[in-house]
N, C-alpha and C positions, 0 to 999 in steps of 0.2 A: 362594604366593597371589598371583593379578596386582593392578595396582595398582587395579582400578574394582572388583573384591571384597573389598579390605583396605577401601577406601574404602566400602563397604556393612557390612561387619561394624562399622564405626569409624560409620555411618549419616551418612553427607556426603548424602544421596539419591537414591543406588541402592535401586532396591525388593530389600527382600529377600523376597524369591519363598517364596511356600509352593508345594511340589513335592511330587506324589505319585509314586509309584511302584508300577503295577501287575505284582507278581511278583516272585520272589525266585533266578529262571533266573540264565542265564548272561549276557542283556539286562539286568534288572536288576542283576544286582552290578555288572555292568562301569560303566553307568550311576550308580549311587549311589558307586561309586570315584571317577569321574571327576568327579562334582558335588564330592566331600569334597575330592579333589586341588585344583578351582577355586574355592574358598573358598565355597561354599555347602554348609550346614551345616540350613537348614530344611525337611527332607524328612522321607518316611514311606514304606517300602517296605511294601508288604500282599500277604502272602502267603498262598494257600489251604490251603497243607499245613504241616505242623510243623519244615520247617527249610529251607535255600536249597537249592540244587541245580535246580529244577525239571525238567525230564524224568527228570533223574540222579538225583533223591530218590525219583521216583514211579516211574519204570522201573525193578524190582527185578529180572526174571523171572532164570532160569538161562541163563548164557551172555551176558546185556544188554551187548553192546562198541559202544564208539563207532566207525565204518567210514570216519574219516579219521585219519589218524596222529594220535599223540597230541603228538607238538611242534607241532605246526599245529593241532592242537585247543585251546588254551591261549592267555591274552592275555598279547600281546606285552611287557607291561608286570610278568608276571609268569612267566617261565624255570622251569618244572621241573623240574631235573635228577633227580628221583627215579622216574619212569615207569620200571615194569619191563616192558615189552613196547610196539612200535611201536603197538599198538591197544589203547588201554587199555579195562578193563573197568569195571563201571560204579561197582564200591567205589571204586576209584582217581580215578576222576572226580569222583564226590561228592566223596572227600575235598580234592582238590584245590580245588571247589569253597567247598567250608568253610573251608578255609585261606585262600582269599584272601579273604572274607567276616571272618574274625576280623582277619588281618594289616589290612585298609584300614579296621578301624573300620566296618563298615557294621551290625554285630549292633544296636546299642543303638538304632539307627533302626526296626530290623524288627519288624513286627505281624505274627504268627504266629498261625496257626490261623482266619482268619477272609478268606474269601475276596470279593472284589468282587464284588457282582452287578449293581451298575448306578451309572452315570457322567453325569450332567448337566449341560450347562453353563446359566448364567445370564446373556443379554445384559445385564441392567439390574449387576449387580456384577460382572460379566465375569468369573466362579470357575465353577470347578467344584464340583460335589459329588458324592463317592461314599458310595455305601449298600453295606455289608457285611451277609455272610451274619447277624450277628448284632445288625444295625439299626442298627449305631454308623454316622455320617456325618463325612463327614473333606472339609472346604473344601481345596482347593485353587485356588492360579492358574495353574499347572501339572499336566499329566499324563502321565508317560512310562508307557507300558503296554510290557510288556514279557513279554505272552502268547504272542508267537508263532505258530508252524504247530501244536504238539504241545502242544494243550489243553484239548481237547474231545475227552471219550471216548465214541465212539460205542459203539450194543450192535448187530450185525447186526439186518437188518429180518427174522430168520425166521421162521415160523409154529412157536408152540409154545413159543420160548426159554424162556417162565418155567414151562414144564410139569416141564422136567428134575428127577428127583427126588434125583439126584445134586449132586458139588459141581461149582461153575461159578465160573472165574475170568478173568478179564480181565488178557493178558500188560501191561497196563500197571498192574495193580492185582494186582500176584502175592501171595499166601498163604502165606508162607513156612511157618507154624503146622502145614499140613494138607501129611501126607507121601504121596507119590504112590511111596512102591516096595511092589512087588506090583499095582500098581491098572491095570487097563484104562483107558487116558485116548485121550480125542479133541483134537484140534487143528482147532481149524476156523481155515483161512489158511494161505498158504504163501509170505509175503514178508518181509518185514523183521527183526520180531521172531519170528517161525516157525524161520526159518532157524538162528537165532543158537540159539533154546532147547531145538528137537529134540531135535538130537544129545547137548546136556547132560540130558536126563531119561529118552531112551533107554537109558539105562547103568541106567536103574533102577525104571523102569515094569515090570510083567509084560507087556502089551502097548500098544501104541501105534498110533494109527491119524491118520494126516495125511489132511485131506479140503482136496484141490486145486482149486480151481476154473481157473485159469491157472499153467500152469509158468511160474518164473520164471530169468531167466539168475543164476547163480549165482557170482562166478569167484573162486579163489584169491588167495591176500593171505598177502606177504612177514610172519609175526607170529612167528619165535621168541623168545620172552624171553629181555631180555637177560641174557648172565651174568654173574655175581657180578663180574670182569675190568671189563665194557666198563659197569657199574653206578658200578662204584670212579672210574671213568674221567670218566665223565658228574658226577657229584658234586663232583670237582677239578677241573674244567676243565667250567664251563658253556659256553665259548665252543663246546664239540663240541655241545652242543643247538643251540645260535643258526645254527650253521655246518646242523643238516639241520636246523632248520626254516626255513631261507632257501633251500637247496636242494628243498625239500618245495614250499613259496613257488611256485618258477621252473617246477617241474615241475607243478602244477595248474592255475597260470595260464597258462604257454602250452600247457596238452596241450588245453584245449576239446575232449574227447575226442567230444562228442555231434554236433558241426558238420564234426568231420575224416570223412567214408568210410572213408578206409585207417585211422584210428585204431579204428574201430567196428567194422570187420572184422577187427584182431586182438584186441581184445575176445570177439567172438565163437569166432574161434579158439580164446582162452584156456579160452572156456565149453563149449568142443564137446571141447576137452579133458580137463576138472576132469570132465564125467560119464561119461568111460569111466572111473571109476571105478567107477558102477554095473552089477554084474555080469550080471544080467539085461537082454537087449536088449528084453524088451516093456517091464520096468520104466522099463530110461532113456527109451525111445522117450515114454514119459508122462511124463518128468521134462524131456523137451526141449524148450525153448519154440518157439515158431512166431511169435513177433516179435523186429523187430529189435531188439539191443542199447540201452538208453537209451529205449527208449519206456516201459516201466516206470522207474522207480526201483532204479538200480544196486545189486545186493546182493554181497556178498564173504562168504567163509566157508571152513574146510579141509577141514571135515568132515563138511557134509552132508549131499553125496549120498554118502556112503562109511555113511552111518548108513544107506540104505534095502540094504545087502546085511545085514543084522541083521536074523536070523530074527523077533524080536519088533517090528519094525517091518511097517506096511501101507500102503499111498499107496492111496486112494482119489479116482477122478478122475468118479466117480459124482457127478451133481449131487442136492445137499442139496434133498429136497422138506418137510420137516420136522424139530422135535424131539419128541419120543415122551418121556413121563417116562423112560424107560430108554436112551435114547442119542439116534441119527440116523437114521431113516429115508432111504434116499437111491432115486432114480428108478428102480431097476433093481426094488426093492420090498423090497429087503435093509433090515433093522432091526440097526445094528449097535450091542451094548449096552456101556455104559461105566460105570465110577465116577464119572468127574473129566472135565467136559469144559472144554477150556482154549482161550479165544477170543482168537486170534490177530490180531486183527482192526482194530488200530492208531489212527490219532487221523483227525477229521474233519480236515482241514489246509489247507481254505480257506475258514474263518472267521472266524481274526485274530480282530480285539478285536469283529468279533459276535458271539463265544462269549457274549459279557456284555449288557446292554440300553446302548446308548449314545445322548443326546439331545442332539444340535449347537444350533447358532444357528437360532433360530425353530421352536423344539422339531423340529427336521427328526431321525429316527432313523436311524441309520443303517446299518441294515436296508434304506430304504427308499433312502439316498443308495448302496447296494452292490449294488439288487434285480439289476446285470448281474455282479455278480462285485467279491470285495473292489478297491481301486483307490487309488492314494494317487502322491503326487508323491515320487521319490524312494522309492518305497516305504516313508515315514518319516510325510508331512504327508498332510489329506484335505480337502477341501474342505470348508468349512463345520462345520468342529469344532477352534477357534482353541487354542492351546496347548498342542495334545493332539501328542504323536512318538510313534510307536511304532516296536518296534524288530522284525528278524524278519518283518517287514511284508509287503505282499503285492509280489510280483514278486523280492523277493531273496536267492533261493533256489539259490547255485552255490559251489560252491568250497568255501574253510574257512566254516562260518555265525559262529567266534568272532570270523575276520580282517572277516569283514563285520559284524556287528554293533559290532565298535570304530569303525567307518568310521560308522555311522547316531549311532552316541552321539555323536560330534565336531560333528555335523552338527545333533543337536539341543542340543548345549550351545552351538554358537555361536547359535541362538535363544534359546536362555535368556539367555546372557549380553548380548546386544542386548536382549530385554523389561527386565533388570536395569538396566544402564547408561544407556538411553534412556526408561525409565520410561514400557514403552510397556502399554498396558492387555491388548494381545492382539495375535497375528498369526495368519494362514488363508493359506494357501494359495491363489491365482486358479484359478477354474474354468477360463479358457484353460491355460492352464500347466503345469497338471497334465493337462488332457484330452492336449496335445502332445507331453507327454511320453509319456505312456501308450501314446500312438499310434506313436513312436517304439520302445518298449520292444514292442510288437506286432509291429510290421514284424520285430526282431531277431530275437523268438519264430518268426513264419514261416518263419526260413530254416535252422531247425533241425528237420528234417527226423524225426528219430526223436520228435518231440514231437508231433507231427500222424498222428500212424500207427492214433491210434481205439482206444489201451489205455490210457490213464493217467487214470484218477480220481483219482488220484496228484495230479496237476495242477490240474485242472479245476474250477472252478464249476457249478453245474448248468445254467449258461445255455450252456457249452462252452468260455469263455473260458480260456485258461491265466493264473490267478493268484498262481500260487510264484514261478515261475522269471524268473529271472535270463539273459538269452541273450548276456549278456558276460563277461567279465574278471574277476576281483577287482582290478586295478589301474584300468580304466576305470571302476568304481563308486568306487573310492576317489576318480576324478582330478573325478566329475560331482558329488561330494558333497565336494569341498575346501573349498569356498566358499558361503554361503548366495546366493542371489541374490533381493537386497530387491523387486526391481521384480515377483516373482513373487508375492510376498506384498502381502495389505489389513496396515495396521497400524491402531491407535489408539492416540491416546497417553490417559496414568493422566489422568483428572478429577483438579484439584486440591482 
């Protein structure tokens, strides 16, 4: 414990901060470790779902892998040696997630089952207040929101969806209960979580129909599990994790694979290769995409375009004109009917924390502060909504998101621990300072080239703006967020 939070616990005049915590993800633990590690102890995690994990709790479907190694997926602060496979799957992830949740003491903090719906601050007591799903209200003087890109589930806008007289699930709200072998099942999507579940339900569907709107680049990923040998290995000698996830490190942050040409072009290489798997040439030819590498959202996988030479599989590239209580109607005037239709269809991911109702200083919402696209300094602070950090935030979306996320939580704890020490009422973020920054993080965006190419919704705000992405380094965000810098912030100090 440092010595101006021994000195708060001991009450010399350190405020001791009441801190909320919205989420109980991979942002939140890290955050609530880190508060417990820094001698603050007055906090409240609130979670929507029944246990931590977030994405990893809620993304069950079949096949759910995380698509960056699993040593680099993991905080620094807490070494794996037990990962059976360089891409771990989603059991393993949760569990890892709950393991460090139990080992840092974070459970006895956590409110389960009752999700945030709306966050106010108060100029005249400078607190927040959160209103949960089940009307309880929780003061805070602090707020770290720790929602994310991967929060909001959207339902496609199609005409009909609620007609379907069949079952309908949503891969991020999968059904494990209701069994799909023998069933005719549809898949509406063909990226992220599509990829990964296919090929695992193909094995057991009677048939299967994938309805594509855009092909996507697909490439191979080094994933055999490890054996029993190099497991033994890993277990006695953690130094061999530390040792490739340093090398994992070196190779993601300097490969900026989306900025390099010749890097993108053997990417694509890779992809032009993994589909001469598919034995049918009219079939690949509609499995080939016709953008560049990185304008979508990079997918990796071994097996599945090797799943559409599987007699009971169908790629349909017909666009969806409706749903019909008995399956899909598509433009050609073909009704193709199903049991089980399975919507592929992934998370809104530039909402951040207006998934929830948020009210800043001068009751400003902000809804209304984000009408061009989410925006934040540091992708951490926002203007006009004083003690609020989030993590996951808009714009910083590259590399490891664990290794970045540890970098945002340092960055709002040395805020906390300044409102602490300095007994200061609140800090914001300056409108200049964030606008400059923004404007800076734009330019970088410009000159990445597969980002601008007119496919990524992936990306984009509805205004057009790119508000994930991150167009540097994981070491240049660590180096911009080492230090807080006072003069960018209003403060005021606590009324006595």
């Amino acid at each position: 414990m440092s010595t101006q939070h021994a000195e708060a616990a001991s009450g010399n005049g350190a405020r001791d901060l009441r801190i909320a915590i919205i989420g109980a993800g991979p942002g939140g633990l890290c955050a609530a470790i880190r508060l417990r590690q820094s001698g603050f102890e007055n906090f409240t995690v609130l979670e929507k779902s029944g246990g931590v994990g977030g994405t990893w709790y809620h993304n069950r479907y079949p096949g759910c892998a995380c698509d960056i190694q699993s040593e680099l997926y993991s905080f620094s602060f807490e070494i794996n040696t037990t990962w059976t496979r360089p891409y771990a799957r989603q059991p393993e992830i949760l569990s890892y997630m709950e393991h460090c949740a139990e080992k840092y003491g974070v459970l006895p903090h956590c409110r389960f089952n009752d999700a945030v719906k709306s966050a106010r601050w108060d100029d005249d007591s400078a607190a927040w207040t959160l209103t949960t799903e089940s009307g309880a209200e929780v003061e805070a003087d602090v707020v770290i929101s720790a929602l994310g890109m991967f929060n909001d589930v959207p339902l496609p806008g199609i005409e009909g969806l609620d007609s379907f007289e069949g079952t309908t699930i949503h891969s991020a709200r999968w059904d494990w209960d209701h069994d799909l072998a023998g069933e005719t099942v549809g898949v509406i999507g063909s990226a992220a979580s599509a990829v990964q579940l296919v090929p695992e339900i193909a094995l057991e569907v009677g048939h299967l129909q994938v309805f594509q709107r855009t092909a996507n680049w697909v490439l191979p990923k080094e994933d055999e599990p490890y054996t029993p040998e190099e497991m033994a290995a890993r277990q006695a000698d953690p130094g061999i994790v530390v040792a490739r996830r340093d090398e994992l490190f070196e190779q993601v942050d300097t490969g900026m694979a989306f900025k390099d040409p010749n890097r993108r072009a053997e990417m694509e290489a890779l992809g032009v290769r993994a589909l001469e798997e598919v034995a049918d040439p009219e079939l690949r030819a509609k499995l080939t995409p016709t953008h560049m590498w990185g304008c979508k959202r990079p997918l990796f996988h071994n097996e599945y375009y090797a799943t559409y030479n599987r007699p009971n599989v169908e790629l349909v590239t017909d666009a969806i004109e409706r749903i019909t209580p008995k399956g899909v109607l598509t433009a050609d005037g073909t009704e193709r009917v199903m049991d089980t239709m399975v919507l592929a269809t992934g998370f809104s991911t530039t909402k951040y924390l207006s998934a929830i109702e948020v009210i800043g200083r001068g009751g400003l919402d902000i809804e209304d502060a984000w009408n061009d696209g989410a925006t934040a300094y540091m992708g951490i602070t926002t203007t006009g909504f004083p003690n609020l950090f989030m993590l996951y935030g808009p714009n910083t979306n590259n590399g490891s998101i664990i290794t970045m996320i540890e970098y945002q939580v340092e960055y709002a704890l040395a805020h906390i621990q300044r409102l602490a020490s300095q007994r200061l009422a609140w800090v914001d973020v300056k409108a200049e300072p964030m606008a400059q920054y923004n404007e800076w993080v734009q330019e970088g965006i410009a000159g990445i080239e597969p980002w601008h190419a007119s496919c990524n919704g992936y990306y984009r705000s509805p205004s057009g703006r790119i508000v994930t992405q991150w167009p540097h380094n994981m070491t240049t965000f660590k180096d911009q967020t080492a230090a807080i810098d006072e003069d960018a912030y209003e403060a005021a100090a606590l009324a006595d």
